[in-house]
C-alpha positions as a Markdown table, in Angstrom:
| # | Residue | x | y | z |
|---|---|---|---|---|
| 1 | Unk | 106.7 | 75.6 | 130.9 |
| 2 | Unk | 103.7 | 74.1 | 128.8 |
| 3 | Unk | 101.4 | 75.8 | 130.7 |
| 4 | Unk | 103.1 | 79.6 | 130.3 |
| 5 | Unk | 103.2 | 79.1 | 126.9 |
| 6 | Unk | 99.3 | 78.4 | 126.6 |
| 7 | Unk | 98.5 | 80.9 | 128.7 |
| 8 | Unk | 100.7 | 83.4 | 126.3 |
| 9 | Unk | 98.4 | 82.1 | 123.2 |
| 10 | Unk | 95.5 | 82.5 | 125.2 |
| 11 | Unk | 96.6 | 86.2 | 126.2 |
| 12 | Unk | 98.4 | 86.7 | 122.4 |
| 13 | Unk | 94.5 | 85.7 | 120.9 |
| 14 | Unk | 92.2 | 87.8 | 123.8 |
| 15 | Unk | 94.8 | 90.6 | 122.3 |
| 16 | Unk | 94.0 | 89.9 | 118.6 |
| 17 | Unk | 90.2 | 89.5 | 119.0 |
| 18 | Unk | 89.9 | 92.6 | 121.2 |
| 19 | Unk | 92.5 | 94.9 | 119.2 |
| 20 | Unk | 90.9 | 98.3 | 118.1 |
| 21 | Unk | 89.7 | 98.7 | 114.4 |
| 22 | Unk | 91.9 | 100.2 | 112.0 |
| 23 | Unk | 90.8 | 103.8 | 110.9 |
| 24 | Unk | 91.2 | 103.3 | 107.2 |
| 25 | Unk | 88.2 | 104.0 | 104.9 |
| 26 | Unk | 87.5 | 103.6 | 101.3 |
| 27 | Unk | 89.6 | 106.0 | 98.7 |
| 28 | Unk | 86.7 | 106.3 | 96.8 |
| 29 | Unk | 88.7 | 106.8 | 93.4 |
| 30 | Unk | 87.9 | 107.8 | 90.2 |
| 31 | Unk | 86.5 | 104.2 | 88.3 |
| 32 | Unk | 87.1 | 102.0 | 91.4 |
| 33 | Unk | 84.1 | 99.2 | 92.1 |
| 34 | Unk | 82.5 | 99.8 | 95.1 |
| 35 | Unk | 80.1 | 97.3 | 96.6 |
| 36 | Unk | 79.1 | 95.8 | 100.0 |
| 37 | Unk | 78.7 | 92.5 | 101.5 |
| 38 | Unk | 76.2 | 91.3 | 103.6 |
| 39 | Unk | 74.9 | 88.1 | 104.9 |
| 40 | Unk | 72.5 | 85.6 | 106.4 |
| 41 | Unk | 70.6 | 88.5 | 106.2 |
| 42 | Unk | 66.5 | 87.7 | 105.6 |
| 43 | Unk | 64.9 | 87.3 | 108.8 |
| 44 | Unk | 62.2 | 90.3 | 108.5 |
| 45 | Unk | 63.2 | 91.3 | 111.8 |
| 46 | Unk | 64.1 | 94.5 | 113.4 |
| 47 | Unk | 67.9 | 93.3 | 113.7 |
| 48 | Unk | 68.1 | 93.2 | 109.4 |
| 49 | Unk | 65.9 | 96.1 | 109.1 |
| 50 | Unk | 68.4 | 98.2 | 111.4 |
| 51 | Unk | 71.2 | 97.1 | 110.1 |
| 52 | Unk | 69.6 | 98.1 | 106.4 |
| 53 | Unk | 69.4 | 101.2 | 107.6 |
| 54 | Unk | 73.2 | 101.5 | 108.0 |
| 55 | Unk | 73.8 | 100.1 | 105.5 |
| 56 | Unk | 72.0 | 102.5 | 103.3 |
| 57 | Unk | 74.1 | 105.2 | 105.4 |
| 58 | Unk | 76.8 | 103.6 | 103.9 |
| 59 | Unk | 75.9 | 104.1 | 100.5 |
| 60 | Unk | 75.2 | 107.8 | 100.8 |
| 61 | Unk | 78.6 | 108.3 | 102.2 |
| 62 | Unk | 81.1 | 105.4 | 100.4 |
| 63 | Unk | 78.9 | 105.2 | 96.8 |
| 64 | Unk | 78.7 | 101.9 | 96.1 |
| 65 | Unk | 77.3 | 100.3 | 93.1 |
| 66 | Unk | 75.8 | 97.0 | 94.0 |
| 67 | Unk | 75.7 | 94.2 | 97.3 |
| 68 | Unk | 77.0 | 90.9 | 97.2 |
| 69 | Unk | 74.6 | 88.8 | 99.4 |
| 70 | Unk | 76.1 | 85.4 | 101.0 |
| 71 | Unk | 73.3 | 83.4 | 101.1 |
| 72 | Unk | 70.7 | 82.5 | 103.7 |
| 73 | Unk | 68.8 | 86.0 | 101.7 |
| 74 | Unk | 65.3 | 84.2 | 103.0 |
| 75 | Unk | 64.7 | 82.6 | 106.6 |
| 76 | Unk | 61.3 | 80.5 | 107.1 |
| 77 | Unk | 58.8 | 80.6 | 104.5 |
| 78 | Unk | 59.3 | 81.8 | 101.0 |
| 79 | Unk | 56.0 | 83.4 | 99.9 |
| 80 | Unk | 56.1 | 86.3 | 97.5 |
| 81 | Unk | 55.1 | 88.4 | 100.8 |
| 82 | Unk | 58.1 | 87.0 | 102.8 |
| 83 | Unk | 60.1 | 88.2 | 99.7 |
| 84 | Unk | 59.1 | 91.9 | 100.1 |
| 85 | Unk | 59.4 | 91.8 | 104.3 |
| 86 | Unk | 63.0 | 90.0 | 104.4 |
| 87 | Unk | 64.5 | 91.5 | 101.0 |
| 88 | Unk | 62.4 | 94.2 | 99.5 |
| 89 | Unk | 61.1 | 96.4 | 102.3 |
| 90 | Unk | 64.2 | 96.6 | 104.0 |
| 91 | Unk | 66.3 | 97.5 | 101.2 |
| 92 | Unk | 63.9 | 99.7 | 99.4 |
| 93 | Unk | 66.2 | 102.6 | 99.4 |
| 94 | Unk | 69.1 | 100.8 | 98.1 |
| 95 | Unk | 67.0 | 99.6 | 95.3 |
| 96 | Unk | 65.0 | 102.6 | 94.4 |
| 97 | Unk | 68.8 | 104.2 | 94.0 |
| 98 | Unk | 69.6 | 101.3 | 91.1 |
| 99 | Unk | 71.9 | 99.6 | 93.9 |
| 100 | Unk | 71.9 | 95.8 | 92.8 |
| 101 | Unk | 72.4 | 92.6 | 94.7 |
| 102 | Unk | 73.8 | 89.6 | 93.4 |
| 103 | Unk | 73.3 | 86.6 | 95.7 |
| 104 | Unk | 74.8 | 83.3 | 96.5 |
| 105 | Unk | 72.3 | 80.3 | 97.8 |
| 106 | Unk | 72.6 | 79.2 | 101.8 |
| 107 | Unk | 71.4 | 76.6 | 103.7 |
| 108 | Unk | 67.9 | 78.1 | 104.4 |
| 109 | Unk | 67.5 | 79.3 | 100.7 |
| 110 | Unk | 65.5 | 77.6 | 98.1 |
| 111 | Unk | 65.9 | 76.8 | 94.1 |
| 112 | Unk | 63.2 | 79.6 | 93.0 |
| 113 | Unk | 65.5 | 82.0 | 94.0 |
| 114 | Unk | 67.5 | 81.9 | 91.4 |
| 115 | Unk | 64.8 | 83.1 | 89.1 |
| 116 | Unk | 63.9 | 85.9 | 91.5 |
| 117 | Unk | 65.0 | 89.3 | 89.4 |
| 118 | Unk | 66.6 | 91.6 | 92.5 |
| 119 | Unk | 68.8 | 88.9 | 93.0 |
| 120 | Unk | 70.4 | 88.8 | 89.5 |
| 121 | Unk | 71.0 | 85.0 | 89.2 |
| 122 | Unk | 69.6 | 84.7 | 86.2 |
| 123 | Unk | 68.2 | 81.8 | 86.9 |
| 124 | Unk | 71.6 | 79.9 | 87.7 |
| 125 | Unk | 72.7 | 78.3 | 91.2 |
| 126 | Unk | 76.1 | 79.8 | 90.2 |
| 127 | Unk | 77.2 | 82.7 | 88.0 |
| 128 | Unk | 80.3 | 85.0 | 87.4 |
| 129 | Unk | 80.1 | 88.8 | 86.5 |
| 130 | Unk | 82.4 | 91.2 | 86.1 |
| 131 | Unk | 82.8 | 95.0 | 86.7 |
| 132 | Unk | 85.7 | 97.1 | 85.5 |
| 133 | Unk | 88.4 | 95.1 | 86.3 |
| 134 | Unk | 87.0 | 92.7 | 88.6 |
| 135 | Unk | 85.4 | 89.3 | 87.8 |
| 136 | Unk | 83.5 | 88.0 | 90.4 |
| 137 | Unk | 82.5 | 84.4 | 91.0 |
| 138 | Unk | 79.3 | 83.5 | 93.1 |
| 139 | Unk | 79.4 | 79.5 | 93.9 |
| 140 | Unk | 76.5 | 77.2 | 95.5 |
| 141 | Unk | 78.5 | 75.4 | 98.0 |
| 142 | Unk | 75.7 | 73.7 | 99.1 |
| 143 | Unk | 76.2 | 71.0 | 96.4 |
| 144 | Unk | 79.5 | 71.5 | 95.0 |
| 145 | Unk | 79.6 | 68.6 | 92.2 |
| 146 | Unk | 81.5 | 68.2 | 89.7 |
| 147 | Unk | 79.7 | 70.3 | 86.8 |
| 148 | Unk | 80.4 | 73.2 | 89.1 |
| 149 | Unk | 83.7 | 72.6 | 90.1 |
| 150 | Unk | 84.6 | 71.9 | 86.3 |
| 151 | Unk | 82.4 | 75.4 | 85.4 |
| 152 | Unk | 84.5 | 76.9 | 87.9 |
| 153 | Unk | 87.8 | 76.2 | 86.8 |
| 154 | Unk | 86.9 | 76.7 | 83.2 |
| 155 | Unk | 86.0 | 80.1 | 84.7 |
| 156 | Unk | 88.9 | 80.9 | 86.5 |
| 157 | Unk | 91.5 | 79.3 | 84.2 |
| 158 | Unk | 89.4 | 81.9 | 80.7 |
| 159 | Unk | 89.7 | 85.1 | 83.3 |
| 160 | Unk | 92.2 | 87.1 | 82.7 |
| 161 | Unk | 91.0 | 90.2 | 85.2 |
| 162 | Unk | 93.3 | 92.0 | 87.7 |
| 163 | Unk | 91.1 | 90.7 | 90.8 |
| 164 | Unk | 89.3 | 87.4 | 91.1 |
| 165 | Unk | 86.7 | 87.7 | 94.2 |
| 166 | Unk | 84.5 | 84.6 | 95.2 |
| 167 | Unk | 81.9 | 84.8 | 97.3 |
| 168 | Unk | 79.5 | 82.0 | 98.7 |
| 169 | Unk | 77.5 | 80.5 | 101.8 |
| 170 | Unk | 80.1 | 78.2 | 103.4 |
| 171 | Unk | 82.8 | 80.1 | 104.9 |
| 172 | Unk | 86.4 | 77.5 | 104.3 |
| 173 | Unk | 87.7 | 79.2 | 107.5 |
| 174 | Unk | 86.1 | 79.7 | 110.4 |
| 175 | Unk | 86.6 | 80.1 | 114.3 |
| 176 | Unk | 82.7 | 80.2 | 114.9 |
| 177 | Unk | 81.4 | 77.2 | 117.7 |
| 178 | Unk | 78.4 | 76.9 | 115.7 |
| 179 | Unk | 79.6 | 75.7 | 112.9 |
| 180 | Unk | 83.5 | 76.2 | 112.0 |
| 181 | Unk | 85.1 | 76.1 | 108.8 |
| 182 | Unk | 83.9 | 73.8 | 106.0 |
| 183 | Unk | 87.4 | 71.8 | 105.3 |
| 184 | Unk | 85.6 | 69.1 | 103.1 |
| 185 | Unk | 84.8 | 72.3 | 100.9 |
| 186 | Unk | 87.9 | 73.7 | 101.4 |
| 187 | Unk | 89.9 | 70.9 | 99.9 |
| 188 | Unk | 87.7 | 71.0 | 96.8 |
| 189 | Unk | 87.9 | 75.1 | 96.4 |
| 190 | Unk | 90.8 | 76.1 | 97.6 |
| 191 | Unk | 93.2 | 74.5 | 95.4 |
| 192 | Unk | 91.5 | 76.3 | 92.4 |
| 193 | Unk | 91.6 | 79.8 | 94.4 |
| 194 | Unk | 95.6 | 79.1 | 94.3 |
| 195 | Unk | 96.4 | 77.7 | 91.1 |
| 196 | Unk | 94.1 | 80.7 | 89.3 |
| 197 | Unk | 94.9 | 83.6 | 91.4 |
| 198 | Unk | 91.6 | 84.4 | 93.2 |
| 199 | Unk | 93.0 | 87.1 | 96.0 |
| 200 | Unk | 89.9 | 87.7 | 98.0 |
| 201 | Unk | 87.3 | 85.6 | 99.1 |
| 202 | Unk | 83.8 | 86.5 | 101.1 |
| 203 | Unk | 81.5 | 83.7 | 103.1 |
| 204 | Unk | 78.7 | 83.6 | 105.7 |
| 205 | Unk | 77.0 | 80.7 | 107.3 |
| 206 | Unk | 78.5 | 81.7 | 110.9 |
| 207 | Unk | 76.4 | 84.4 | 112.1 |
| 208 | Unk | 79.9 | 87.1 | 113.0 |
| 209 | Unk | 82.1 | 89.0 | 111.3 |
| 210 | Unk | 85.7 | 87.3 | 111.0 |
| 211 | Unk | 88.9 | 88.1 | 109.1 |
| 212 | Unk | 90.9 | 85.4 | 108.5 |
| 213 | Unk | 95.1 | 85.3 | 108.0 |
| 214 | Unk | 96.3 | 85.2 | 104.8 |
| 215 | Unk | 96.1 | 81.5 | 103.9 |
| 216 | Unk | 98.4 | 80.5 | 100.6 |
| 217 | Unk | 97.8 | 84.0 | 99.1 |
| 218 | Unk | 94.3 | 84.5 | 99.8 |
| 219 | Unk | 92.3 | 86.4 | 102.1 |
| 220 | Unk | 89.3 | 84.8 | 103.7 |
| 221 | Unk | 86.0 | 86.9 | 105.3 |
| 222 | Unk | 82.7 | 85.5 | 106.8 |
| 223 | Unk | 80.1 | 88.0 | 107.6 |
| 224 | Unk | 77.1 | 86.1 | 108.2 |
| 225 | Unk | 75.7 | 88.6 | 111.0 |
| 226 | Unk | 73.7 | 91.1 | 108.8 |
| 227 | Unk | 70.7 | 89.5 | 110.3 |
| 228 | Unk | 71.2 | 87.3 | 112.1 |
| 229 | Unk | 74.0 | 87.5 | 115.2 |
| 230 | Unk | 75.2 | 84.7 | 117.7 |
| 231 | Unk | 77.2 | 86.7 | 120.5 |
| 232 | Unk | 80.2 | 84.8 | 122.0 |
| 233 | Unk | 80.2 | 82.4 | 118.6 |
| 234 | Unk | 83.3 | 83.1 | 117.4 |
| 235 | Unk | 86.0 | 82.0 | 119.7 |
| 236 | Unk | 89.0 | 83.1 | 117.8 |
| 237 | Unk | 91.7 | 80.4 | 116.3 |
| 238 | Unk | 94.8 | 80.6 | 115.0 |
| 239 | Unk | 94.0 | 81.7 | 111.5 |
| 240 | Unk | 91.8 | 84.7 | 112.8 |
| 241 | Unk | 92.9 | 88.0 | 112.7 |
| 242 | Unk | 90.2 | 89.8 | 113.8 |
| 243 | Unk | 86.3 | 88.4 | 115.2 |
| 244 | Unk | 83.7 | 90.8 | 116.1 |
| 245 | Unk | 80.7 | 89.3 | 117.2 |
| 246 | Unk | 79.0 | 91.6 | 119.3 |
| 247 | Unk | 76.9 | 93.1 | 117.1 |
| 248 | Unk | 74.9 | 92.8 | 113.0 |
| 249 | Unk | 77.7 | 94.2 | 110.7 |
| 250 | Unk | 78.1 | 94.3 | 106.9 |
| 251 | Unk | 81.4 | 95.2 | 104.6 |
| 252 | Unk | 82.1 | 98.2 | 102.5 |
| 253 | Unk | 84.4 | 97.2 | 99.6 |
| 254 | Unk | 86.7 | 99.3 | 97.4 |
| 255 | Unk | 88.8 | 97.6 | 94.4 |
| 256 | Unk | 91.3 | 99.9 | 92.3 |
| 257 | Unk | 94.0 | 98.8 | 89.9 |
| 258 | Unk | 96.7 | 97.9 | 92.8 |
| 259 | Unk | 94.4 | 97.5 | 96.1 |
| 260 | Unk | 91.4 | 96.3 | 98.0 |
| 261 | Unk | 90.2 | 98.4 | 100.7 |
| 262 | Unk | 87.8 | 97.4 | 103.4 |
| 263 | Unk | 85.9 | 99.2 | 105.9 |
| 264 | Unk | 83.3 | 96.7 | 108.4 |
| 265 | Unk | 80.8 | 98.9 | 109.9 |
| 266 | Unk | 78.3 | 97.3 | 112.9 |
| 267 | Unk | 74.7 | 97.6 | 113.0 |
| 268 | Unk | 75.2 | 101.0 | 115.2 |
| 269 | Unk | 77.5 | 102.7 | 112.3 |
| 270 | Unk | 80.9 | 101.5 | 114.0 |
| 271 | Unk | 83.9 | 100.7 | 112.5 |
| 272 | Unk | 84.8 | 97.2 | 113.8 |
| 273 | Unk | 87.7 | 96.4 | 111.4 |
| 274 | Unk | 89.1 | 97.9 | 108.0 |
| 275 | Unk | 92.4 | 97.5 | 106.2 |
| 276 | Unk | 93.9 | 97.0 | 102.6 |
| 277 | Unk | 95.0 | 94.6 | 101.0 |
| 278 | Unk | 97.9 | 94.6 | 97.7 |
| 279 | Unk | 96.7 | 92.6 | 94.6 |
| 280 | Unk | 100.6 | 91.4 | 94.6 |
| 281 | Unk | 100.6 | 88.3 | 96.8 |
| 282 | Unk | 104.8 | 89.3 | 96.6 |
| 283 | Unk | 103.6 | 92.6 | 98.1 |
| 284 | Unk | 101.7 | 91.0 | 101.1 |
| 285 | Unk | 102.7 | 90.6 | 104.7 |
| 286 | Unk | 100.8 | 87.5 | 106.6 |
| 287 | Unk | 97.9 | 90.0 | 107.0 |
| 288 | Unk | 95.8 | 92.5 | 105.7 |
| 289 | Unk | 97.0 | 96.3 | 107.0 |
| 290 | Unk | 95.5 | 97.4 | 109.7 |
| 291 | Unk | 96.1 | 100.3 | 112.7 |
| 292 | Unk | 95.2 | 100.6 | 115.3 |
């Protein structure tokens, strides 16, 4: 009996992991915020540089207004050349257009790059912005200490925005083999995310693209494969509601007044997953919407 009843989880999973991407695309309504998400992303190679090109595809069609960048922005050496072959070459279009990125700090990152302009850190490990009615919230979980964890709540406890998004490098869930989720981390964020109503939040660190199952009202992303990709890496768990890891992808993100909508598009220009998600938590099922 034990035995049937793994091999149905095993089947039950395959199924999730494998299910077909729902068809739903960005409204693109009147005073929405649009943005896109990528991550692990500066490697200079032709893996980011292809899936830049996309991702500038995506902008001509979907109009978004800036990228929110989850860390690892620089692989290897960090000379003012390596800046323009892993950020500013790649990108050119996007920033020629008055698209701007606001980036998070990974693993591989260093301190000076909070200083760097494009990156609009202003200087600061960790930051929040808003646009229309969104206040976002970019964290260094590299070093989460107390100063930042008191900034954050500080933050979160002043806002009083319709949507709270944070984004960072360590990703709290996570089905990848090369890492996994970051439950130390976890315990110190996620409690704030619930008591202050932060709805969506966006990670990397694990080089796929994973949705995660609405955990305590929140939904949970990683896309760490905008540069980088580990095929086979994420083996699926029982939080995940979808994994693609077969190829570089990046997000497309539209926020109105009552919904998020979402729209993951691989390195080839393939929809790989999309849905939307209520700002009610009362309004939610256990995940986002999808068809397929």
């Amino acid at each position: 009996m034990l035995r049937r009843v793994s091999i149905l989880s095993l089947v039950v999973l395959a199924i999730a992991l494998a299910a077909p991407a729902q068809q739903a695309t960005p409204p693109l309504e009147k005073g929405s915020v649009r943005f896109a998400v990528i991550g692990d992303s500066g490697t200079g190679h032709r893996l980011q540089y292809e899936t830049a090109e996309q991702l500038e595809r995506a902008q001509q069609k979907f109009s978004f207004e800036f990228v929110l960048m989850m860390g690892d922005n620089l692989y290897g050496s960090k000379t003012p050349r390596d800046f323009e072959t892993k950020f500013e070459v790649p990108y050119k279009p996007l920033l020629d257009s008055g698209v701007k990125f606001y980036a998070s700090l990974g693993n591989h990152d260093i301190p000076d790059e909070e200083s760097y302009k494009p990156f609009n850190m202003d200087g600061h490990r960790y930051y929040s912005f808003k646009k229309g009615k969104v206040r976002f919230f970019a964290l260094d979980s590299n070093y989460m200490d107390p100063d930042q964890l008191n900034w954050l709540q500080n933050q979160l406890q002043a806002s009083t925005d319709d949507w709270k998004i944070a984004f960072f490098h360590h990703p709290l869930y996570s089905s990848g083999a090369k890492h996994g989720s970051a439950t130390e981390l976890r315990a110190l964020l996620e409690p704030l995310f619930v008591k202050y109503g932060v709805r969506i939040v966006f990670s990397g660190h694990d080089h796929v693209y994973e949705r995660i199952q609405q955990q305590k009202g929140i939904y949970y992303f990683t896309e760490g494969s905008s540069g980088q990709l580990r095929r086979g890496d994420a083996r699926g768990a029982s939080f995940t509601a979808k994994a693609f890891d077969e190829d570089c992808a990046f997000m497309v993100v539209e926020v109105t007044s009552d919904e998020l909508v979402f729209q993951t598009i691989s390195r080839a220009g393939v929809t790989v997953d999309s849905g939307l998600i209520p700002r009610s938590v009362s309004q939610s099922q256990d995940t986002a919407s999808h068809h397929p």
